[in-house]
PyMOL Python script that loads the backbone (N, CA, C, O; Angstrom):
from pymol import cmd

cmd.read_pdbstr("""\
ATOM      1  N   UNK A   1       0.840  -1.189   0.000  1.00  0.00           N
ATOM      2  CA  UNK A   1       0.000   0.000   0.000  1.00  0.00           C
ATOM      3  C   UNK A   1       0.883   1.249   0.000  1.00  0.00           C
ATOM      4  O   UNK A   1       1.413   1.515   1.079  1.00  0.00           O
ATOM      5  N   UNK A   2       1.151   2.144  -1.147  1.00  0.00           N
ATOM      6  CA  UNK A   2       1.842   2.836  -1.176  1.00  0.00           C
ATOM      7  C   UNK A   2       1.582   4.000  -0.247  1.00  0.00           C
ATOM      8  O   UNK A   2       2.283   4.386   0.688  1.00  0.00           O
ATOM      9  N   UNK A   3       0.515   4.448  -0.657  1.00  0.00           N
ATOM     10  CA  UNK A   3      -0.214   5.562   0.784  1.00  0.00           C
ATOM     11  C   UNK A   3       0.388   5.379   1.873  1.00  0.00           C
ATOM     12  O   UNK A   3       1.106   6.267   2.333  1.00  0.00           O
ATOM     13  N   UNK A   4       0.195   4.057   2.573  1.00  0.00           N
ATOM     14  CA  UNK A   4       0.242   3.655   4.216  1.00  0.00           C
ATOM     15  C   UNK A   4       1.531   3.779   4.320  1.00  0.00           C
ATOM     16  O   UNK A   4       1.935   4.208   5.401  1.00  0.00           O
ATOM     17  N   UNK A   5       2.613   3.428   3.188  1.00  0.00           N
ATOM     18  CA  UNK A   5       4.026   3.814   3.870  1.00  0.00           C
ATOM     19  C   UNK A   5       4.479   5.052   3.323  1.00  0.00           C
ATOM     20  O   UNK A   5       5.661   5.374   3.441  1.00  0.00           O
ATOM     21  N   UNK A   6       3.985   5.484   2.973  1.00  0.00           N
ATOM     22  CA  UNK A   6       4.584   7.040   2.755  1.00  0.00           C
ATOM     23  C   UNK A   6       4.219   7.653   4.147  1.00  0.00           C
ATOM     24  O   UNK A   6       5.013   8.232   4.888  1.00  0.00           O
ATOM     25  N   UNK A   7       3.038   7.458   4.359  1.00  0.00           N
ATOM     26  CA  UNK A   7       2.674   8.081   5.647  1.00  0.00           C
ATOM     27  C   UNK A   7       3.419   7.621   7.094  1.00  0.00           C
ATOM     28  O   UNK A   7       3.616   8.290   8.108  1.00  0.00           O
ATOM     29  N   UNK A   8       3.787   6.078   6.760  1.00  0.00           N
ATOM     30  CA  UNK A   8       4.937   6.116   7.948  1.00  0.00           C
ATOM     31  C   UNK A   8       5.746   6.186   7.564  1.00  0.00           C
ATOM     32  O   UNK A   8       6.258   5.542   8.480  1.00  0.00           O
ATOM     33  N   UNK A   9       6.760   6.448   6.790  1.00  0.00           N
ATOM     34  CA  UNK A   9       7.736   7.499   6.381  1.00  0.00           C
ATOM     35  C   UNK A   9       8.187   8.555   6.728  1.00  0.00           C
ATOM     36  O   UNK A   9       9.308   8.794   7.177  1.00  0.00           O
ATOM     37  N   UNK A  10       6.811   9.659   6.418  1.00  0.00           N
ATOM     38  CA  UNK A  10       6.721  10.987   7.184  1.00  0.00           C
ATOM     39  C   UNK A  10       5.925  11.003   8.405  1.00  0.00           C
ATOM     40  O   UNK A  10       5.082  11.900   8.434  1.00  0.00           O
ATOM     41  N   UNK A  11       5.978  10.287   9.351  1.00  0.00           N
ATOM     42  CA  UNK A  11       5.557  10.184  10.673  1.00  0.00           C
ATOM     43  C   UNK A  11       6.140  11.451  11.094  1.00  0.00           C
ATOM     44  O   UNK A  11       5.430  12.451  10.987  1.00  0.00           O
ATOM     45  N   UNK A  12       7.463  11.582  11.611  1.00  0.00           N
ATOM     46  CA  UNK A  12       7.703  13.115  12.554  1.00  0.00           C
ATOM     47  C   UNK A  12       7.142  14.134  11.383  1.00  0.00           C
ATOM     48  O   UNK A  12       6.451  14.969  11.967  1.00  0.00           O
ATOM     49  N   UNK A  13       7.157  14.372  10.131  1.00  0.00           N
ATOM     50  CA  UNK A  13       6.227  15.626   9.482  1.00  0.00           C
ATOM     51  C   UNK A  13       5.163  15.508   9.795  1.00  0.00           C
ATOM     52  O   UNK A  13       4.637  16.587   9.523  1.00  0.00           O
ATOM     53  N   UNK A  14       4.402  14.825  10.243  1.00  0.00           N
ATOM     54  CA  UNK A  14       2.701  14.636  10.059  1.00  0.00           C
ATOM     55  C   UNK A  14       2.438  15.153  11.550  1.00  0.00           C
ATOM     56  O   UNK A  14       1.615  15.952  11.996  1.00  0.00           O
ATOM     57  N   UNK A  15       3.854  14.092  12.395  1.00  0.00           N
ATOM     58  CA  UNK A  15       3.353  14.958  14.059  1.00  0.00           C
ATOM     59  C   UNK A  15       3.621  16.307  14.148  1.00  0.00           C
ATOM     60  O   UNK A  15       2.863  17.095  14.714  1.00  0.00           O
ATOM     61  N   UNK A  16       4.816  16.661  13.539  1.00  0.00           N
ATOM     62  CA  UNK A  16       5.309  18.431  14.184  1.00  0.00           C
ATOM     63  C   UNK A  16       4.346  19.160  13.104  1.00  0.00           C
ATOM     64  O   UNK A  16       4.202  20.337  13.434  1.00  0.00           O
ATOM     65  N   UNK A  17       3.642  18.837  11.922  1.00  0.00           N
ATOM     66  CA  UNK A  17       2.378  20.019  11.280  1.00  0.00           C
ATOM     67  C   UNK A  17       1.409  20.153  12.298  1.00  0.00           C
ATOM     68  O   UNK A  17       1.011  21.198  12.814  1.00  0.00           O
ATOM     69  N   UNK A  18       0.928  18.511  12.634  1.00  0.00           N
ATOM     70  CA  UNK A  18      -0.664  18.315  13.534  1.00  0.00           C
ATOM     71  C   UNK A  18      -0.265  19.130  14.634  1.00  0.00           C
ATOM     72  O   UNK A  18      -1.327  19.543  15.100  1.00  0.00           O
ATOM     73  N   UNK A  19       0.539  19.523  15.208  1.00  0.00           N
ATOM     74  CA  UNK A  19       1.016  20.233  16.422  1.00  0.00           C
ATOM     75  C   UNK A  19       0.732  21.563  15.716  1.00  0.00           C
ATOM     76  O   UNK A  19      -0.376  22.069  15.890  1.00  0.00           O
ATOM     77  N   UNK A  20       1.429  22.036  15.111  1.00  0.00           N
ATOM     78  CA  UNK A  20       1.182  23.359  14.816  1.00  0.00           C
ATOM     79  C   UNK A  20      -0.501  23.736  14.342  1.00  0.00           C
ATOM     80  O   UNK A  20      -1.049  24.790  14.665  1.00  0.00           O
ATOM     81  N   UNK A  21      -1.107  22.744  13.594  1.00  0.00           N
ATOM     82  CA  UNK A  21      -2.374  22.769  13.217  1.00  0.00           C
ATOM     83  C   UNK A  21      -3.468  22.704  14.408  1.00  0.00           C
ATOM     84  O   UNK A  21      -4.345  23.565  14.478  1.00  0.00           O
ATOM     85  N   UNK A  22      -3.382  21.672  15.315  1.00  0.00           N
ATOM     86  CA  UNK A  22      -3.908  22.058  16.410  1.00  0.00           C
ATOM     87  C   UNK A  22      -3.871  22.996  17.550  1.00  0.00           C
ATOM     88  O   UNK A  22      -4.870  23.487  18.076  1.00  0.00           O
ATOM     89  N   UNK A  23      -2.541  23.226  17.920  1.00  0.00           N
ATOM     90  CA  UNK A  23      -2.765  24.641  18.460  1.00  0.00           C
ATOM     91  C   UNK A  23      -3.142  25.904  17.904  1.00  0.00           C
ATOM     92  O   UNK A  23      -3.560  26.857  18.561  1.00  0.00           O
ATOM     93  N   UNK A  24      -2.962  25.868  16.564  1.00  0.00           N
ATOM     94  CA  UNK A  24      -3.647  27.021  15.956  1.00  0.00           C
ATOM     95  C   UNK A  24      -5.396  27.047  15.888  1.00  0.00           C
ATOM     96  O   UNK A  24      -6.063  28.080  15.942  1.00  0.00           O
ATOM     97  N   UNK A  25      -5.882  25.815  15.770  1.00  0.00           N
ATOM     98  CA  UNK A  25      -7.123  25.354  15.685  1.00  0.00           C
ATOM     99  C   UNK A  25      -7.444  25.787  16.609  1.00  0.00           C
ATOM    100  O   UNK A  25      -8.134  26.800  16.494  1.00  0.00           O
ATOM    101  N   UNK A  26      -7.115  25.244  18.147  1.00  0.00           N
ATOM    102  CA  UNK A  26      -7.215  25.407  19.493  1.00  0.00           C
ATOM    103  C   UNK A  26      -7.478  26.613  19.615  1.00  0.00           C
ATOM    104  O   UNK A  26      -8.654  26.780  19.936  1.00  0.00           O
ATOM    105  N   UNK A  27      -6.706  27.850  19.461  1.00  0.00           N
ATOM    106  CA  UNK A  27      -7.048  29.187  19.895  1.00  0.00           C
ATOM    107  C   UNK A  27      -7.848  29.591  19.165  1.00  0.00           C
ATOM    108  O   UNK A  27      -8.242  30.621  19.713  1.00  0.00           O
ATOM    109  N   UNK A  28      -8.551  29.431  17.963  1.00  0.00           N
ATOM    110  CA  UNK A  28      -9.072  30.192  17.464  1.00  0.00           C
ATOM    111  C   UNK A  28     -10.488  29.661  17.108  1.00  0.00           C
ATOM    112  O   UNK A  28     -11.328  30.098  16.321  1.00  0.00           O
ATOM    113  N   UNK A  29     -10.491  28.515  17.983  1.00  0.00           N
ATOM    114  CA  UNK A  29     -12.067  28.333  18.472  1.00  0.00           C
ATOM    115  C   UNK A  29     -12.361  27.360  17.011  1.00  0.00           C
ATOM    116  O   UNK A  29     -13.569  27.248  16.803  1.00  0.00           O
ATOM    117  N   UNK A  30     -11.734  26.853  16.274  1.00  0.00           N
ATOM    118  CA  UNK A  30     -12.102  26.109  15.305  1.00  0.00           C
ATOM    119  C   UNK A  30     -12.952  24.783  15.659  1.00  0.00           C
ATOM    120  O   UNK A  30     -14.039  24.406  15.222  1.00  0.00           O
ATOM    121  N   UNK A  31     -12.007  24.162  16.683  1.00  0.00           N
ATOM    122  CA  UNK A  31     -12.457  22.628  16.802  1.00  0.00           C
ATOM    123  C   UNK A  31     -13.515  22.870  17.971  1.00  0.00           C
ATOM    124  O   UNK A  31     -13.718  21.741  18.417  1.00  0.00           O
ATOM    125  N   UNK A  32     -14.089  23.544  18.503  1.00  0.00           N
ATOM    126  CA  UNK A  32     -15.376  23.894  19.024  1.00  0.00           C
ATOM    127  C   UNK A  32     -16.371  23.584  18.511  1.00  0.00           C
ATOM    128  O   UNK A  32     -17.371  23.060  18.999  1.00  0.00           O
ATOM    129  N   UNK A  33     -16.056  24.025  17.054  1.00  0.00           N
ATOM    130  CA  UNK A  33     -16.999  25.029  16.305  1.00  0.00           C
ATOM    131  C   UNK A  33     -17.586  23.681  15.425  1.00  0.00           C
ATOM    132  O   UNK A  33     -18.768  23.444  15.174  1.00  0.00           O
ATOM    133  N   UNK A  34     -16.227  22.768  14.983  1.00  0.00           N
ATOM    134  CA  UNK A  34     -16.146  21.268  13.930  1.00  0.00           C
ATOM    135  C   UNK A  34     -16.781  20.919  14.355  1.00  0.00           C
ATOM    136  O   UNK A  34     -17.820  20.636  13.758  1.00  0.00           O
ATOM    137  N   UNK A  35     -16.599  20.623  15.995  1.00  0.00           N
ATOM    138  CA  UNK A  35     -17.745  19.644  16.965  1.00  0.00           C
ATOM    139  C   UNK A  35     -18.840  19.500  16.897  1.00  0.00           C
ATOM    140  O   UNK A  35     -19.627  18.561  16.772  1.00  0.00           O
ATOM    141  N   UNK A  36     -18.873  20.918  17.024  1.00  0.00           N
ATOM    142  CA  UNK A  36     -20.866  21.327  17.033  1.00  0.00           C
ATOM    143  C   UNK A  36     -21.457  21.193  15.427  1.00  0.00           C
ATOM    144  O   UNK A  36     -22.683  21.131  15.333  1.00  0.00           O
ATOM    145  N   UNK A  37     -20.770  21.150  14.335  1.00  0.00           N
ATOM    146  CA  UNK A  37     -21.227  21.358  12.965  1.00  0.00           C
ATOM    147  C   UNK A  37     -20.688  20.457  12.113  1.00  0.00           C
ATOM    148  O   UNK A  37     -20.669  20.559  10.886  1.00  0.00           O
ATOM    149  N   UNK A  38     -20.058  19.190  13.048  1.00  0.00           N
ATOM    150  CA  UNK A  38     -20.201  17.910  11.794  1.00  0.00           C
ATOM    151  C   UNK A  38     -20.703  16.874  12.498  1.00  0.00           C
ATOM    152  O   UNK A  38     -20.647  16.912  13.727  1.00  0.00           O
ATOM    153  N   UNK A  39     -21.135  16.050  11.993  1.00  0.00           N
ATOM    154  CA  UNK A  39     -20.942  14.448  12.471  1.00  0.00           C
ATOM    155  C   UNK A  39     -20.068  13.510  12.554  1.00  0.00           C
ATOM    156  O   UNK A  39     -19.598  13.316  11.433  1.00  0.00           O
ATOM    157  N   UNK A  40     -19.621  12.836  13.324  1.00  0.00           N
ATOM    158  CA  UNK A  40     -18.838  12.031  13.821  1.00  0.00           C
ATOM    159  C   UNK A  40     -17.819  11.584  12.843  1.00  0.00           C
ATOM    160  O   UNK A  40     -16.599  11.739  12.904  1.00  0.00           O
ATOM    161  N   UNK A  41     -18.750  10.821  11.649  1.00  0.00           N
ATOM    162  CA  UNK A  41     -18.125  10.103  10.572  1.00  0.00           C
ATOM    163  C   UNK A  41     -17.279  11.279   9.643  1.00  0.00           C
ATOM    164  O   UNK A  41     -16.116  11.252   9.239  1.00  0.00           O
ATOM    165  N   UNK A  42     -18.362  12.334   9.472  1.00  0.00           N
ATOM    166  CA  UNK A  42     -17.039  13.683   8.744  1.00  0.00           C
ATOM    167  C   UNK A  42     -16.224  14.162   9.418  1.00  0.00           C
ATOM    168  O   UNK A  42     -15.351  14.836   8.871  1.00  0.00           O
ATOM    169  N   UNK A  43     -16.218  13.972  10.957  1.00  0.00           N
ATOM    170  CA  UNK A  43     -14.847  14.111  11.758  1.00  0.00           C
ATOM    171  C   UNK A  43     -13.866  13.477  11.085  1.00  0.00           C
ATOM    172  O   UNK A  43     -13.138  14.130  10.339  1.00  0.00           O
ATOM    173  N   UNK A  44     -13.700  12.138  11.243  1.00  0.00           N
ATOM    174  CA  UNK A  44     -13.116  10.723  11.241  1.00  0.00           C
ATOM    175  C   UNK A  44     -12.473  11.126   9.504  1.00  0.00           C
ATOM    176  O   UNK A  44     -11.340  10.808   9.144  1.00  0.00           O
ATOM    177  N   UNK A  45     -13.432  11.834   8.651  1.00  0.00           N
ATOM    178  CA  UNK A  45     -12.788  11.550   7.023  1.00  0.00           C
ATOM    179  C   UNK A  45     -12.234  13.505   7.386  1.00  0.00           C
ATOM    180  O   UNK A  45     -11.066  13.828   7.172  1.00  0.00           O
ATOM    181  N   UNK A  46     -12.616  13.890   7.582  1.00  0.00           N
ATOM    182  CA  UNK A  46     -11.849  15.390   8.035  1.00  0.00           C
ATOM    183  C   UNK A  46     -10.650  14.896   8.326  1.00  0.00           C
ATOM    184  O   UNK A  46      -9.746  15.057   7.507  1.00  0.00           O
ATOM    185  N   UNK A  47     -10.377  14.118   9.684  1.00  0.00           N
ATOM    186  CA  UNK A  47      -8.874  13.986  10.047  1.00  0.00           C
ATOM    187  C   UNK A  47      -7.874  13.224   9.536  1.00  0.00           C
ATOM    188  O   UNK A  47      -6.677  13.406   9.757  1.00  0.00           O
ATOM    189  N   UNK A  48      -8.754  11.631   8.262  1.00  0.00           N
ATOM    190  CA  UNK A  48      -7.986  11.046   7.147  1.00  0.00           C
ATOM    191  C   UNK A  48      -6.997  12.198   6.407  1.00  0.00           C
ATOM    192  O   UNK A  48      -5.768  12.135   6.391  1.00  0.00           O
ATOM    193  N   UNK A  49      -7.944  13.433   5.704  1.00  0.00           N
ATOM    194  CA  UNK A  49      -7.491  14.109   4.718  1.00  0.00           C
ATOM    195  C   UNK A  49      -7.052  14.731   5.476  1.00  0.00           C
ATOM    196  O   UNK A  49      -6.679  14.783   4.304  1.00  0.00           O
ATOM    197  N   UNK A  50      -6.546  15.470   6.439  1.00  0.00           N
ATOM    198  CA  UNK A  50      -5.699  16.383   7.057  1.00  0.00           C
ATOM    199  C   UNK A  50      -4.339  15.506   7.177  1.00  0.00           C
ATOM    200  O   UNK A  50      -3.262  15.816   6.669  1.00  0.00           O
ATOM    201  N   UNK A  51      -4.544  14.616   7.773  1.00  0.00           N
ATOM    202  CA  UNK A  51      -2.771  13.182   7.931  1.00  0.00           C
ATOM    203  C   UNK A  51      -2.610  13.315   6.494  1.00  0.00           C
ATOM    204  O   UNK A  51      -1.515  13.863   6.361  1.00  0.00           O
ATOM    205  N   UNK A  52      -3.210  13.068   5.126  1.00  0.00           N
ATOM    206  CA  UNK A  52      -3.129  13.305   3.954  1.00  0.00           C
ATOM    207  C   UNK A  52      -2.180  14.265   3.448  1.00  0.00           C
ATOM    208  O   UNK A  52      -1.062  14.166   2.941  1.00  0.00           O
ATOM    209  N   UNK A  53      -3.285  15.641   3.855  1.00  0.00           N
ATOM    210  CA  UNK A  53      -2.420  17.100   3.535  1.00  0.00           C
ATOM    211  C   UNK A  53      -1.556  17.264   4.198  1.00  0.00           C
ATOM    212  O   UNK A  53      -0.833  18.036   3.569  1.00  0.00           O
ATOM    213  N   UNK A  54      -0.944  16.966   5.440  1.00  0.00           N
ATOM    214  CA  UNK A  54       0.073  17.381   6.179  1.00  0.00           C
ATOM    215  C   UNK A  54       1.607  16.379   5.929  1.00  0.00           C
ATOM    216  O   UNK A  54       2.765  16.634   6.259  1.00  0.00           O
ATOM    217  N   UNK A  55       0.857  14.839   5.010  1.00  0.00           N
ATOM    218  CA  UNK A  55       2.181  14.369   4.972  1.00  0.00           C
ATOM    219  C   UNK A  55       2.433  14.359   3.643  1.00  0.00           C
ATOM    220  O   UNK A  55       3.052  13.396   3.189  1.00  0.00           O
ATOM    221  N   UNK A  56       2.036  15.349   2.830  1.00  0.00           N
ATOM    222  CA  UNK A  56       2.615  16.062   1.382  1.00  0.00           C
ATOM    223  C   UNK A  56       4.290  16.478   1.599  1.00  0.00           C
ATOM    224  O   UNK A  56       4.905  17.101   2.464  1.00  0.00           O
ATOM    225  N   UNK A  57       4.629  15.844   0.443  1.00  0.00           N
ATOM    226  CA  UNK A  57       6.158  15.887   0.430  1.00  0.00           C
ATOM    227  C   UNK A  57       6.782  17.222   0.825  1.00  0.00           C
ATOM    228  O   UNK A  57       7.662  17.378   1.671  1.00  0.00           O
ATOM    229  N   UNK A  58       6.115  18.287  -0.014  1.00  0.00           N
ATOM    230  CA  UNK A  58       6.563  19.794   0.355  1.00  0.00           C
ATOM    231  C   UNK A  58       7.099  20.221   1.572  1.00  0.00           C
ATOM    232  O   UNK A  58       8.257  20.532   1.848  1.00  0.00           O
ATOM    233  N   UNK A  59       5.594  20.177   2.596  1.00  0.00           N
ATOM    234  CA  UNK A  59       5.857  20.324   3.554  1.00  0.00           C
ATOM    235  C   UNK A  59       6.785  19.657   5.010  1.00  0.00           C
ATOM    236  O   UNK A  59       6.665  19.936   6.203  1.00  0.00           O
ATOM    237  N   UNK A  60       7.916  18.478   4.155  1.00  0.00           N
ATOM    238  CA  UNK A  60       8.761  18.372   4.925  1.00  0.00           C
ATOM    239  C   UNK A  60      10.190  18.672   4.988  1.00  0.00           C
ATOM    240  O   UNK A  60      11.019  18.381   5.850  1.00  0.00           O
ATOM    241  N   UNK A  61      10.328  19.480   3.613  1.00  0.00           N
ATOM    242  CA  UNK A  61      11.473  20.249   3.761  1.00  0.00           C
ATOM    243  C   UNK A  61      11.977  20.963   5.218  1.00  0.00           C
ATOM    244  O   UNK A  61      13.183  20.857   5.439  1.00  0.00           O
ATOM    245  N   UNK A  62      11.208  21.640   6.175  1.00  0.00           N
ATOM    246  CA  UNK A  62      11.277  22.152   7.166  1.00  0.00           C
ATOM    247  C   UNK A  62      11.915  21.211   8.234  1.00  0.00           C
ATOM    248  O   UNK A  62      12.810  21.227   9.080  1.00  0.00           O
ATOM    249  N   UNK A  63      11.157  20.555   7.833  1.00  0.00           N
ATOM    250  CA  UNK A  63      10.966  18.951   9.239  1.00  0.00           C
ATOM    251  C   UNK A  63      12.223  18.661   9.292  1.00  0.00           C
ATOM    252  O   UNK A  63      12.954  18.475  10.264  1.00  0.00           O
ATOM    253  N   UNK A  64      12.542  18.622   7.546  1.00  0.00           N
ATOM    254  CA  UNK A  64      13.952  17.478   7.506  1.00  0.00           C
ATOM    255  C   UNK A  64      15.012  18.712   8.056  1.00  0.00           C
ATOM    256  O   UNK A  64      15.943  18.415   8.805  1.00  0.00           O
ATOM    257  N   UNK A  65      14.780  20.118   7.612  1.00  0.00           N
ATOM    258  CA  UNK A  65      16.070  20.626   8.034  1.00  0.00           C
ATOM    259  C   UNK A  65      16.360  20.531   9.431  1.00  0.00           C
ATOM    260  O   UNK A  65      17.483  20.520   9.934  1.00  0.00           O
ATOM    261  N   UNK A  66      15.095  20.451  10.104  1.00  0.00           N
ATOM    262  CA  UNK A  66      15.386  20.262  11.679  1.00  0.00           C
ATOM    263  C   UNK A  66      15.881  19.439  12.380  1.00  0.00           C
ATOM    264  O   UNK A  66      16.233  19.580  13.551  1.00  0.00           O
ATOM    265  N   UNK A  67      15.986  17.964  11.333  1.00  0.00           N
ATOM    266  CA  UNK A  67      16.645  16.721  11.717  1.00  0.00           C
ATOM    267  C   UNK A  67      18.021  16.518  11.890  1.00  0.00           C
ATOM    268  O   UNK A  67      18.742  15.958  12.715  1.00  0.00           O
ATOM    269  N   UNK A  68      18.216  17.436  10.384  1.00  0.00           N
ATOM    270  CA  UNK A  68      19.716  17.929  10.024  1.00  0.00           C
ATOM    271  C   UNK A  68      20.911  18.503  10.922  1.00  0.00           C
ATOM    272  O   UNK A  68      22.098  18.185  10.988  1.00  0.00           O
ATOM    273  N   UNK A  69      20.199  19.403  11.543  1.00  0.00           N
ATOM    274  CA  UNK A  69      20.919  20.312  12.513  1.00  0.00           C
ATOM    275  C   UNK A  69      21.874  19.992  13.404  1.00  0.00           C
ATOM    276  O   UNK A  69      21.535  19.415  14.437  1.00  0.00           O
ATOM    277  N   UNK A  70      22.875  20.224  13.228  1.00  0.00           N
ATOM    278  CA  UNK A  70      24.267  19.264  14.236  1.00  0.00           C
ATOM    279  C   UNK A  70      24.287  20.125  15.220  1.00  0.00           C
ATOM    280  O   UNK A  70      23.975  21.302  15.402  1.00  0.00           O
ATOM    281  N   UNK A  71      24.917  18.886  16.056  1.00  0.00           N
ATOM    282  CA  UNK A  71      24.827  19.185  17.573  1.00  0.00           C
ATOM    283  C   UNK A  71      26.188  19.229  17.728  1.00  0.00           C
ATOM    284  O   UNK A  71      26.942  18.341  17.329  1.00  0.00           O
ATOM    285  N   UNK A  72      26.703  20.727  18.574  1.00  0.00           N
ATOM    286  CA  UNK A  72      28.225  20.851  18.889  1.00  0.00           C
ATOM    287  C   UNK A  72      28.709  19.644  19.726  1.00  0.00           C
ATOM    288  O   UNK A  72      28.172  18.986  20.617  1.00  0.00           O
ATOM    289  N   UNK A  73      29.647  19.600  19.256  1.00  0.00           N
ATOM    290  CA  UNK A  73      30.695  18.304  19.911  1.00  0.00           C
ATOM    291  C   UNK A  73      30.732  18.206  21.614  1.00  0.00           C
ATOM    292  O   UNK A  73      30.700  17.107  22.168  1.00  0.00           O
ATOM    293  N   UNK A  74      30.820  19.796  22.566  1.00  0.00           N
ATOM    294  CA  UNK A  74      30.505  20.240  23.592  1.00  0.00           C
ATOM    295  C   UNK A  74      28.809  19.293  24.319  1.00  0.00           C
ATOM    296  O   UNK A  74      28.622  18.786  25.426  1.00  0.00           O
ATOM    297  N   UNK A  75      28.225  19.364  23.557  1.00  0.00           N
ATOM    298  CA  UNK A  75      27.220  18.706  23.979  1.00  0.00           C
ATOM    299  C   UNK A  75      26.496  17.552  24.141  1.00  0.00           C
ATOM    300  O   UNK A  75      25.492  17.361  24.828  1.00  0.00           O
ATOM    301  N   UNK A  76      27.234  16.656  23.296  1.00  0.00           N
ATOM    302  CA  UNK A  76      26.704  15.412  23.221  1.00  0.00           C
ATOM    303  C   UNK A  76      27.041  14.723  23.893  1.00  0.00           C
ATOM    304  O   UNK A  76      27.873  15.214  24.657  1.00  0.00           O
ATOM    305  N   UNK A  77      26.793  13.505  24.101  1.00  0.00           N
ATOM    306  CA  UNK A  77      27.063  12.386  25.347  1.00  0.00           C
ATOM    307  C   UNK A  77      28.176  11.575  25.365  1.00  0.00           C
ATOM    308  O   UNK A  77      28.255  10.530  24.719  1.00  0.00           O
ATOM    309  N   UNK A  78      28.809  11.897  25.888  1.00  0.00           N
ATOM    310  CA  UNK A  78      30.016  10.440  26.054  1.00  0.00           C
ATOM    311  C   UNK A  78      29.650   9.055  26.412  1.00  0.00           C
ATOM    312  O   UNK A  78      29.053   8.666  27.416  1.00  0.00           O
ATOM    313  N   UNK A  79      30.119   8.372  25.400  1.00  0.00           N
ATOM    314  CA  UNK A  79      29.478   7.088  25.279  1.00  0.00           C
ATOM    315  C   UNK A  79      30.209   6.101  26.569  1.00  0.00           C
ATOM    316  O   UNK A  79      29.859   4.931  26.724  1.00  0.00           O
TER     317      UNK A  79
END
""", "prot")
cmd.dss("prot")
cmd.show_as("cartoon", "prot")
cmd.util.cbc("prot")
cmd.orient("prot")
């Protein structure tokens, strides 16, 4: 299933967007609002296509640079 592993693939992109997507949601009274004005089942296909849109290749350029980022020699652990 090509879908299902792309999507675990981009597992940390899908978590660090949904983070940003839900706290933005959160303050601004969105998912209040979903609650009261869908049904259950368009929840459930709402949050399919959001894991969808959020694990679009584009948007992990960011992700990956954050993975990237070296850690000074000063800081890391002695094995």
């Amino acid at each position: 299933l090509p879908v299902v592993s792309a999507l675990g693939a981009r597992t940390l992109q899908i978590y660090v967007w949904q983070t940003v997507v839900f706290n933005l949601g959160g303050r601004l009274g969105l998912f209040a609002w979903l609650y009261a004005a869908l049904p259950l089942p368009a929840m459930v296909l709402l949050g399919a296509v959001l894991t969808l849109l959020l694990a679009w290749k584009p948007l992990g350029v960011p992700v990956k640079r954050l993975t990237e980022v070296k850690i000074p020699k000063i800081l890391r652990k002695k094995a």
